[in-house]
PQR file of N, CA, C, O and H, with PARSE charges and radii, in Angstrom:
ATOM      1  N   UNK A   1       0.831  -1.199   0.000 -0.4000 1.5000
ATOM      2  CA  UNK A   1       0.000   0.000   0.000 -0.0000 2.0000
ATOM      3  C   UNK A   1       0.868   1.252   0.000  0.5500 1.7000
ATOM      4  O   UNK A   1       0.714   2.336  -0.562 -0.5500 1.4000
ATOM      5  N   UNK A   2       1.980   0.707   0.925 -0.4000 1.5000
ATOM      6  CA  UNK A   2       2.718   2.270   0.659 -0.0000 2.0000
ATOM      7  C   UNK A   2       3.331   2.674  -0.687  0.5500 1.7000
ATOM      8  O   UNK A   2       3.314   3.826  -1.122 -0.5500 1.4000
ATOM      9  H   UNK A   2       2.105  -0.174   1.382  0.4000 1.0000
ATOM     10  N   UNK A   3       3.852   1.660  -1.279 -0.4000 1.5000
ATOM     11  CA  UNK A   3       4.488   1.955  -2.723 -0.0000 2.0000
ATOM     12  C   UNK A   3       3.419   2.594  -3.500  0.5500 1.7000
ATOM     13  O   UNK A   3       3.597   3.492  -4.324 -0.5500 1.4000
ATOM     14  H   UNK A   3       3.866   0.725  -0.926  0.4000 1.0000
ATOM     15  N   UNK A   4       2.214   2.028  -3.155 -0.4000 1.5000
ATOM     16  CA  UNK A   4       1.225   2.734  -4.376 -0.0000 2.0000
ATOM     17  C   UNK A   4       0.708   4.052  -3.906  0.5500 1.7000
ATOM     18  O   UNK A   4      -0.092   4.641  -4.633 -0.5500 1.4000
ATOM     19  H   UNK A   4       2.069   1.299  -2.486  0.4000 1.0000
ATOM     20  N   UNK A   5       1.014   4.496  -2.957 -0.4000 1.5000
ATOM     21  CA  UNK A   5       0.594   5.861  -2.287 -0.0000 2.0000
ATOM     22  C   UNK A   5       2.186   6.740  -2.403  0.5500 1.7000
ATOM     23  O   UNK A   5       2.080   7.925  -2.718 -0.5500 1.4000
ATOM     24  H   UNK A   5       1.663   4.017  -2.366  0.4000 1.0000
ATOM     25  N   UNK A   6       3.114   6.392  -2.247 -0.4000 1.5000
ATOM     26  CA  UNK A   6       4.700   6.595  -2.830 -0.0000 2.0000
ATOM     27  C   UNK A   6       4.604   7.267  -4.519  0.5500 1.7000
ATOM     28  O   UNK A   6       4.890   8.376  -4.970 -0.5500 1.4000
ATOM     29  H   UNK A   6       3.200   5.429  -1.992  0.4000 1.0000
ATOM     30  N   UNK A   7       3.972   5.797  -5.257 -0.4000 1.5000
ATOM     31  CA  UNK A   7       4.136   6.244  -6.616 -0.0000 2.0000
ATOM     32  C   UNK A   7       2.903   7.632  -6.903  0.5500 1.7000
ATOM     33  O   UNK A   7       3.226   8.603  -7.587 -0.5500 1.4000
ATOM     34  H   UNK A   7       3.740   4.896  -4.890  0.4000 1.0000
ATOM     35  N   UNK A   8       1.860   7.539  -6.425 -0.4000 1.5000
ATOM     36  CA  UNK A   8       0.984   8.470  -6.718 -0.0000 2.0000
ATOM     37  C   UNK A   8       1.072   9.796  -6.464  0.5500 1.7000
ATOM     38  O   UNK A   8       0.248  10.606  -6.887 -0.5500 1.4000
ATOM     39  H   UNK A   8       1.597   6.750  -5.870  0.4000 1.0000
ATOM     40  N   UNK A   9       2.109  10.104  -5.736 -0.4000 1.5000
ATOM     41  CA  UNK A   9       2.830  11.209  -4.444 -0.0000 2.0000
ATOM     42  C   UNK A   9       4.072  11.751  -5.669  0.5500 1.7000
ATOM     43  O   UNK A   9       4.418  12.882  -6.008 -0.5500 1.4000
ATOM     44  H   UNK A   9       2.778   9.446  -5.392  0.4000 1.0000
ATOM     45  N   UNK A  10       4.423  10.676  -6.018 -0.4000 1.5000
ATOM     46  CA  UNK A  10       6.259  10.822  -7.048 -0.0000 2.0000
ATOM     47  C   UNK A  10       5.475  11.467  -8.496  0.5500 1.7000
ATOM     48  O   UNK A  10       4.515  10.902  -9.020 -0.5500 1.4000
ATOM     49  H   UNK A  10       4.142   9.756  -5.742  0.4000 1.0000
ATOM     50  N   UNK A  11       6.120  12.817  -9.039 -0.4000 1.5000
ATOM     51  CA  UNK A  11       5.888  13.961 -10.485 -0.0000 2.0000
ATOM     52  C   UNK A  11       7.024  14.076 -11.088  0.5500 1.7000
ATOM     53  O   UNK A  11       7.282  14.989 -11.873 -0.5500 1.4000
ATOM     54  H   UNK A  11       6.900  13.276  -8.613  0.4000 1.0000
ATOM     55  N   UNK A  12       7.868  13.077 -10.746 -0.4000 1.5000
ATOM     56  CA  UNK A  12       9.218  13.189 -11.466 -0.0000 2.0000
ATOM     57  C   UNK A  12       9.006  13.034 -12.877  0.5500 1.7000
ATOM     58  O   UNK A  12       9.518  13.828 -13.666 -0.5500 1.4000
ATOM     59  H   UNK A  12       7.658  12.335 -10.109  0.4000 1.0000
ATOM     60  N   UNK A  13       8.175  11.916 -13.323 -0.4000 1.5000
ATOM     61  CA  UNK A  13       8.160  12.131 -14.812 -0.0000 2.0000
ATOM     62  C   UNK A  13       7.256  12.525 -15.798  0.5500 1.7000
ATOM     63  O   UNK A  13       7.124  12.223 -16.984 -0.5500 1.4000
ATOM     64  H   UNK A  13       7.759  11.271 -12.682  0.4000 1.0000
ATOM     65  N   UNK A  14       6.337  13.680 -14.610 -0.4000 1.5000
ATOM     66  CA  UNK A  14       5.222  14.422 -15.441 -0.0000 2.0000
ATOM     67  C   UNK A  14       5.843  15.386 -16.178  0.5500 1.7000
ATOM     68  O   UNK A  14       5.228  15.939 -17.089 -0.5500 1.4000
ATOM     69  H   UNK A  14       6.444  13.925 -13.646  0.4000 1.0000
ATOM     70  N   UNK A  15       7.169  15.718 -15.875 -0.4000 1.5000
ATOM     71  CA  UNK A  15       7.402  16.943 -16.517 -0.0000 2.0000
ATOM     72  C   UNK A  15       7.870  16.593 -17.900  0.5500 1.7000
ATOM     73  O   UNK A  15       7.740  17.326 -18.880 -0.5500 1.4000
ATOM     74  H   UNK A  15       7.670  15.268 -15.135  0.4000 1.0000
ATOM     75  N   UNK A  16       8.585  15.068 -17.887 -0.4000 1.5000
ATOM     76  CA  UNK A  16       9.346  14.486 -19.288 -0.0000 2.0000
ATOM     77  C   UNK A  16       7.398  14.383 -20.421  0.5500 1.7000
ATOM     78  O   UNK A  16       7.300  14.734 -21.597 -0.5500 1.4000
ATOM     79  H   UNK A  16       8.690  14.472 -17.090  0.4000 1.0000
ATOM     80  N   UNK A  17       6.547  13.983 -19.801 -0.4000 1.5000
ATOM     81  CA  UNK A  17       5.609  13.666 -20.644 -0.0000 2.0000
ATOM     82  C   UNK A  17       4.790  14.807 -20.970  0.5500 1.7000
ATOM     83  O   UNK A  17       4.172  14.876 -22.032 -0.5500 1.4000
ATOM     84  H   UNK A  17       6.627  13.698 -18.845  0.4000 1.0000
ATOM     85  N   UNK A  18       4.767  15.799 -19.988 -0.4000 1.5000
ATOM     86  CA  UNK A  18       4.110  17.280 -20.684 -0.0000 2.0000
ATOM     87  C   UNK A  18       4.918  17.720 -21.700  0.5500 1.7000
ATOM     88  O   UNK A  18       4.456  18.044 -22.794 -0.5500 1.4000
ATOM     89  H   UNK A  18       5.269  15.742 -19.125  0.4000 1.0000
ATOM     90  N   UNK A  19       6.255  17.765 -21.392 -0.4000 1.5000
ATOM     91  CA  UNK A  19       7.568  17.974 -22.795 -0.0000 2.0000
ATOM     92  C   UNK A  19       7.008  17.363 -24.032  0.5500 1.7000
ATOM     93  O   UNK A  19       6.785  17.992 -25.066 -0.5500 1.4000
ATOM     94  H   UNK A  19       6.630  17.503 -20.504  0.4000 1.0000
ATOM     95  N   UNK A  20       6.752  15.812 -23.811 -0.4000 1.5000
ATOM     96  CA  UNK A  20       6.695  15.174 -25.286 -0.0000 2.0000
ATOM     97  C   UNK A  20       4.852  15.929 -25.439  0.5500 1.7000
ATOM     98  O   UNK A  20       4.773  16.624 -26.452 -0.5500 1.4000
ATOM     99  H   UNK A  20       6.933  15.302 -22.970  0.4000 1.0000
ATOM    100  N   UNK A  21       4.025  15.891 -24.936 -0.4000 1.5000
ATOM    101  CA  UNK A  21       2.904  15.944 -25.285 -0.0000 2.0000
ATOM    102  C   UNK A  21       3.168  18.030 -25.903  0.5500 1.7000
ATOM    103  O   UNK A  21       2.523  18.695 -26.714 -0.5500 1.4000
ATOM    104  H   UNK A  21       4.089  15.326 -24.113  0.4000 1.0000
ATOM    105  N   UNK A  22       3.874  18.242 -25.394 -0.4000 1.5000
ATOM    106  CA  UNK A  22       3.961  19.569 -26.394 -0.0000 2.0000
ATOM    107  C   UNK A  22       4.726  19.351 -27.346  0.5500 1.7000
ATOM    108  O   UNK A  22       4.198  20.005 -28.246 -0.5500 1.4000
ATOM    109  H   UNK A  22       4.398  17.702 -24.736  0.4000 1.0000
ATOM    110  N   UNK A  23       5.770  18.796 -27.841 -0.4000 1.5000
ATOM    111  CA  UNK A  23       6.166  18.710 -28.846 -0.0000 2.0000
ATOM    112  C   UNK A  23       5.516  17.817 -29.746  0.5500 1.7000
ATOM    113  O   UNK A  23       5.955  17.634 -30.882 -0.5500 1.4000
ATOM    114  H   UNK A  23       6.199  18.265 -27.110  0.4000 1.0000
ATOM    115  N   UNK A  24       4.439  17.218 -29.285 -0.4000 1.5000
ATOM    116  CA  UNK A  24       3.584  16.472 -30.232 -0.0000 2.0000
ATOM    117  C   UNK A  24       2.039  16.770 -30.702  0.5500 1.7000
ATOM    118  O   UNK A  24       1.181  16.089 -31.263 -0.5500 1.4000
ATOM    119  H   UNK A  24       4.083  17.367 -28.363  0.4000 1.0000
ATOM    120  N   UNK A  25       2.111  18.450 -30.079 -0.4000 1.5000
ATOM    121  CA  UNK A  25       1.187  19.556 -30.464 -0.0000 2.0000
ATOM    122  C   UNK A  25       1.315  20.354 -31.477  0.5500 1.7000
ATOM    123  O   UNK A  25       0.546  20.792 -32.332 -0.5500 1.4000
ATOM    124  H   UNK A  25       2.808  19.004 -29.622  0.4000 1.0000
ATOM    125  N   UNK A  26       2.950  20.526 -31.123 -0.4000 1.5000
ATOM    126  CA  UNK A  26       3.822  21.489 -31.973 -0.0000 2.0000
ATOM    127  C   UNK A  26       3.758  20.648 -33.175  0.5500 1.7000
ATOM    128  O   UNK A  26       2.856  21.019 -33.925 -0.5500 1.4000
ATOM    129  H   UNK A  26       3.575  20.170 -30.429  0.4000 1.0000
ATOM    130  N   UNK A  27       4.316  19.794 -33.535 -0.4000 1.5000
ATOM    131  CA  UNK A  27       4.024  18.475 -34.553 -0.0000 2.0000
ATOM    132  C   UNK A  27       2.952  18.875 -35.304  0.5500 1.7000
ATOM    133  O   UNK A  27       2.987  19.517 -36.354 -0.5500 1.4000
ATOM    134  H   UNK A  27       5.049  19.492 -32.925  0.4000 1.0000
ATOM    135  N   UNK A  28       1.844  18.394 -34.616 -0.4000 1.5000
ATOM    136  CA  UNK A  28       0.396  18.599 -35.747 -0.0000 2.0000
ATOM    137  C   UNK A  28       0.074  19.753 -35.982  0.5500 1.7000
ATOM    138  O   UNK A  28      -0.593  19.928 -37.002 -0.5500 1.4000
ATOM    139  H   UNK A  28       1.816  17.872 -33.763  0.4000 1.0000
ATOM    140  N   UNK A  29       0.411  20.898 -35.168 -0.4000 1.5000
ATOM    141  CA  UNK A  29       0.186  22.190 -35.751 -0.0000 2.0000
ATOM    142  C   UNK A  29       1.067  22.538 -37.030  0.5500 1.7000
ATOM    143  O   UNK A  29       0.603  23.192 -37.964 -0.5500 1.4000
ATOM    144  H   UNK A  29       0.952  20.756 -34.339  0.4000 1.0000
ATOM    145  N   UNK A  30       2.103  22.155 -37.011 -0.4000 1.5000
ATOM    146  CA  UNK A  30       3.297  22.400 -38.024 -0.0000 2.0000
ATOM    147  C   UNK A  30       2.979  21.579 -39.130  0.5500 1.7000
ATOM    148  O   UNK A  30       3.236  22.157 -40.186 -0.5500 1.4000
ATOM    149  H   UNK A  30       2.480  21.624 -36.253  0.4000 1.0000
ATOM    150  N   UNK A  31       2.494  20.391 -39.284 -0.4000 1.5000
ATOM    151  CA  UNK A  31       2.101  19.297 -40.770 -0.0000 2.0000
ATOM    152  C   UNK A  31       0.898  20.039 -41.213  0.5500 1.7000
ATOM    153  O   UNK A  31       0.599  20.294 -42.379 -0.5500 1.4000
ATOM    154  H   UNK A  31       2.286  19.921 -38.426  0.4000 1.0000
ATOM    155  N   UNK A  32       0.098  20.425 -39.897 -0.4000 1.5000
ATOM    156  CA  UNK A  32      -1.340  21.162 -40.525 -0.0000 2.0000
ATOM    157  C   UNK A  32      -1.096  22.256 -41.329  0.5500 1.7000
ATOM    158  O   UNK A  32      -1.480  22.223 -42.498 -0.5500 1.4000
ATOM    159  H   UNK A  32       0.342  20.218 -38.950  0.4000 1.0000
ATOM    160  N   UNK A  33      -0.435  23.360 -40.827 -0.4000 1.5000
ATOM    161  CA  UNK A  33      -0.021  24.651 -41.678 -0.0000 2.0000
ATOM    162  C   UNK A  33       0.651  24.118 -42.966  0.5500 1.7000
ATOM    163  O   UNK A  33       0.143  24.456 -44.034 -0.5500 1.4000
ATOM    164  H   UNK A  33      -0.123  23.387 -39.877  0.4000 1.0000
ATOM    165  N   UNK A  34       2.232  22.961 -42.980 -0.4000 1.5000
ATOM    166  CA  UNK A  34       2.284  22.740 -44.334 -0.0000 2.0000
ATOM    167  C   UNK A  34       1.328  21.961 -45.103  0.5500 1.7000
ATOM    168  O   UNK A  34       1.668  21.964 -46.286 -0.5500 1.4000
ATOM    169  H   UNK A  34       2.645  22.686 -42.112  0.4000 1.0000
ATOM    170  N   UNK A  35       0.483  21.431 -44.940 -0.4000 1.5000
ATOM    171  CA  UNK A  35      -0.398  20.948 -45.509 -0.0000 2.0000
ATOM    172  C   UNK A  35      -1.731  21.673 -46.075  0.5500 1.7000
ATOM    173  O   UNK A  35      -2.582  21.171 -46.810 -0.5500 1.4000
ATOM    174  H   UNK A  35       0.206  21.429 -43.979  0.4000 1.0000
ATOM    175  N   UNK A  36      -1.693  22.902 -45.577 -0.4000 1.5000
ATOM    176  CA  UNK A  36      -2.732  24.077 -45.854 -0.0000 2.0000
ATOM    177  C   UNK A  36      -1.759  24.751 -47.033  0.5500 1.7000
ATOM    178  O   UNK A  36      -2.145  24.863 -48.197 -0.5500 1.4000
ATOM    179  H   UNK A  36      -1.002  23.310 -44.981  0.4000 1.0000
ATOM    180  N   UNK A  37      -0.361  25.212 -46.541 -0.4000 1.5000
ATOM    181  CA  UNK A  37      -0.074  26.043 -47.658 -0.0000 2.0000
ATOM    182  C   UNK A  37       0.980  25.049 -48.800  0.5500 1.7000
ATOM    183  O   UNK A  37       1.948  25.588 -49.336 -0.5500 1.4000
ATOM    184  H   UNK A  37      -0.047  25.121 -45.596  0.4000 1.0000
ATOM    185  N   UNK A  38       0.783  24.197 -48.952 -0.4000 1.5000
ATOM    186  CA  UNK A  38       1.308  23.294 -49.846 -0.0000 2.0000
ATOM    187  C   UNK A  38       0.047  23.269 -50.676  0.5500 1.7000
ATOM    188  O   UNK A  38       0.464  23.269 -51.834 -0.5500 1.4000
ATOM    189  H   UNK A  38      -0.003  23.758 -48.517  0.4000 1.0000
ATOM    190  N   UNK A  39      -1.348  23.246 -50.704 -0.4000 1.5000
ATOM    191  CA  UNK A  39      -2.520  23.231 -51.156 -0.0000 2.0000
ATOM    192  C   UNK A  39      -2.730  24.157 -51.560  0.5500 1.7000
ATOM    193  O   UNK A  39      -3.393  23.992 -52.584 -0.5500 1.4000
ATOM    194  H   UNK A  39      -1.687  23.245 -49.763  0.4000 1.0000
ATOM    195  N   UNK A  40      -2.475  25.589 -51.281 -0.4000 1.5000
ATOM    196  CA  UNK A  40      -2.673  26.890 -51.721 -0.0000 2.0000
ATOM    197  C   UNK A  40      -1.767  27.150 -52.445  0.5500 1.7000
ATOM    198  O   UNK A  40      -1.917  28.025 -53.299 -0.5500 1.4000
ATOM    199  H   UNK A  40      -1.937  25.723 -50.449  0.4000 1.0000
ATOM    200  N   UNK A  41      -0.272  26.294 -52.279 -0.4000 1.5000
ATOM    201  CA  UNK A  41       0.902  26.723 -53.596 -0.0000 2.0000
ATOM    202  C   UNK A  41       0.383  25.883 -54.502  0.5500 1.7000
ATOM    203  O   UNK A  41       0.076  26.317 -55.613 -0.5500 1.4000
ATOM    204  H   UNK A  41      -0.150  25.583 -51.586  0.4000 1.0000
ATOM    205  N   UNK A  42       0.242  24.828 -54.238 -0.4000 1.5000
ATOM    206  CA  UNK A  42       0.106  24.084 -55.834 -0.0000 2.0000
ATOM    207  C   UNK A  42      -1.261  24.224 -56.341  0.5500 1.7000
ATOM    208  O   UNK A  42      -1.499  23.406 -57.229 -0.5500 1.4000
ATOM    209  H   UNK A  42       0.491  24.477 -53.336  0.4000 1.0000
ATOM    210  N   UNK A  43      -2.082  24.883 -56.097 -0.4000 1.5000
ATOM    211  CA  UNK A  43      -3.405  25.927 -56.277 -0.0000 2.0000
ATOM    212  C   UNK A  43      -3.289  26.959 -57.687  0.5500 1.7000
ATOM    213  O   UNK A  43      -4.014  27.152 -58.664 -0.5500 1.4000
ATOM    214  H   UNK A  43      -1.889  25.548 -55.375  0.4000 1.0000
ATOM    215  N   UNK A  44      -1.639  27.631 -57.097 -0.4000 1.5000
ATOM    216  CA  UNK A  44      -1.070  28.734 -57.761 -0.0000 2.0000
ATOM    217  C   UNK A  44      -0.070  28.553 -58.627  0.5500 1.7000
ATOM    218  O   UNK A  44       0.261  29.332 -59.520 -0.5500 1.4000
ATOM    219  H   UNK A  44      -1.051  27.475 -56.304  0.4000 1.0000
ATOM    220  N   UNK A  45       0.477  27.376 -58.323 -0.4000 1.5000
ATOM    221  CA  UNK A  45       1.261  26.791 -59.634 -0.0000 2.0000
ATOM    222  C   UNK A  45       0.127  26.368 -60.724  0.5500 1.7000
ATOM    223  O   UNK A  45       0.565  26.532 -61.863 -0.5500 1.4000
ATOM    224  H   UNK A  45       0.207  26.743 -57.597  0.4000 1.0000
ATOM    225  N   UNK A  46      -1.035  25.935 -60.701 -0.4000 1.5000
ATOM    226  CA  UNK A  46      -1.913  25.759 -61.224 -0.0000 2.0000
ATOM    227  C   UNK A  46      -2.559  26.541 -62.036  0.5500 1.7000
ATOM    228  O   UNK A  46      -2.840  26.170 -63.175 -0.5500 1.4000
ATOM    229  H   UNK A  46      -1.390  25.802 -59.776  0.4000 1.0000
ATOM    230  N   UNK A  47      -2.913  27.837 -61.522 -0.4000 1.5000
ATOM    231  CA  UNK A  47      -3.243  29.378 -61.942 -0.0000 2.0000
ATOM    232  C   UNK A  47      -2.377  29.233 -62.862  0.5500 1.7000
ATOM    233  O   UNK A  47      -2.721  28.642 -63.886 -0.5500 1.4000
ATOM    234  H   UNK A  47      -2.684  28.138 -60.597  0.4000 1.0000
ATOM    235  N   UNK A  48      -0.745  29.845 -62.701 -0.4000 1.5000
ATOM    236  CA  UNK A  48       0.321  29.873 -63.501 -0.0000 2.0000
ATOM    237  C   UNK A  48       0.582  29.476 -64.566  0.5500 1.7000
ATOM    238  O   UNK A  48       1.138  30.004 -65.528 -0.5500 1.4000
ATOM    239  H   UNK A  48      -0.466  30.325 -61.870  0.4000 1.0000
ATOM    240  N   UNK A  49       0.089  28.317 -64.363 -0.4000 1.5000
ATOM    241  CA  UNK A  49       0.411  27.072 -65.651 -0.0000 2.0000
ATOM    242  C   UNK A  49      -0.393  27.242 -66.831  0.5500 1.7000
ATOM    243  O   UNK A  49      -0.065  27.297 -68.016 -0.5500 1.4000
ATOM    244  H   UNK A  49      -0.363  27.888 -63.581  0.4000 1.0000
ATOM    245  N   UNK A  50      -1.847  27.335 -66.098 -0.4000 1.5000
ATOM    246  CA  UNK A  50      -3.033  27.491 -67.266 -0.0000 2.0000
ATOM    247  C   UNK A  50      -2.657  29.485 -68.075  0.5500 1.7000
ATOM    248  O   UNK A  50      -2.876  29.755 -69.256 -0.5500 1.4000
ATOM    249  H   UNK A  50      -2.114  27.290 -65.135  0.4000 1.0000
ATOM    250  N   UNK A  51      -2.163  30.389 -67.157 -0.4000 1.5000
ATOM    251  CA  UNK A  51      -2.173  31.569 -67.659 -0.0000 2.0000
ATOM    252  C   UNK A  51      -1.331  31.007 -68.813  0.5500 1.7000
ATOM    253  O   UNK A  51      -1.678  31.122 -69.988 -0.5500 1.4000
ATOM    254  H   UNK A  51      -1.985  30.170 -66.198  0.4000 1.0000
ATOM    255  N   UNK A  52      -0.133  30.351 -68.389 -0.4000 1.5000
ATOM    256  CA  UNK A  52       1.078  30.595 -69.346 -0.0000 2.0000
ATOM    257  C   UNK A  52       0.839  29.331 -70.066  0.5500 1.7000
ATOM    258  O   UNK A  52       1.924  28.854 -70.400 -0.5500 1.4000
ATOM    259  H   UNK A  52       0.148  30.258 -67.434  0.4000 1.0000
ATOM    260  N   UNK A  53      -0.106  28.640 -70.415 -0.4000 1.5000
ATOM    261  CA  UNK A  53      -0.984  28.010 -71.800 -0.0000 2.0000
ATOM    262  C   UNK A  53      -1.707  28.887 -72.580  0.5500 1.7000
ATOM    263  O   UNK A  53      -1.525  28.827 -73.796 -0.5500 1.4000
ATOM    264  H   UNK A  53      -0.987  29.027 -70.143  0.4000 1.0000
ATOM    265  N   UNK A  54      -2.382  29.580 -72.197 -0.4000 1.5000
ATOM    266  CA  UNK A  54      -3.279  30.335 -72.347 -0.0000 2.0000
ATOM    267  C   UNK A  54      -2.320  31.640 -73.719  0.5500 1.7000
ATOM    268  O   UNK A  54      -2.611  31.976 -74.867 -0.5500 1.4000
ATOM    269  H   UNK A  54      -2.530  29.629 -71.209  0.4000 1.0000
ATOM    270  N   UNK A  55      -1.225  31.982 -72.832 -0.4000 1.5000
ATOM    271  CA  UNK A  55      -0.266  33.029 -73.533 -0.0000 2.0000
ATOM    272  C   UNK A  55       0.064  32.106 -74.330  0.5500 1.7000
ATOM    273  O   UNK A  55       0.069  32.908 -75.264 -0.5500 1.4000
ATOM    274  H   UNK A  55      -0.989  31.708 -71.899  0.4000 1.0000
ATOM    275  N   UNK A  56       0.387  31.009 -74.896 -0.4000 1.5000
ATOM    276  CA  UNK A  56       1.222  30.005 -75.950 -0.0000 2.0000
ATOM    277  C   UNK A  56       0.251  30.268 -77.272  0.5500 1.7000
ATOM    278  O   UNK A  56       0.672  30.608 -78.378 -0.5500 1.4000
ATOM    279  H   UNK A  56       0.382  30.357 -74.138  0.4000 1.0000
ATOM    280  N   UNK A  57      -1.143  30.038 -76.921 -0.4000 1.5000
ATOM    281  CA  UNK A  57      -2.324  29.849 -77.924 -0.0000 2.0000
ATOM    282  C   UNK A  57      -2.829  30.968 -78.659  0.5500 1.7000
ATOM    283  O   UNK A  57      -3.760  30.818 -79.449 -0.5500 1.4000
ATOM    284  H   UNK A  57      -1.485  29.762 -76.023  0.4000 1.0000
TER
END
């Protein structure tokens, strides 16, 4: 009983897992944004492409 009232008492390695759980926030926020503007560039490479068909004809 005491070990399990010991371990419940012990925060030594809350601080290592709040670390990873923010850097694994930071993570999906960061794939989300390139994944938004990777969609909006090749959107505009798209635009581009058809203008400069468009100028050929």
């Amino acid at each position: 009983m005491k070990f399990f009232s010991k371990l419940l008492r012990d925060e030594s390695g809350a601080t290592a897992i709040e670390y990873g759980l923010i850097a694994a926030l930071i993570a999906v926020a960061a794939i989300a944004a390139m994944t938004t503007i990777g969609s909006n560039l090749q959107g505009t490479f798209d635009n581009v492409g058809s203008e400069l068909e468009k100028g050929k004809a």
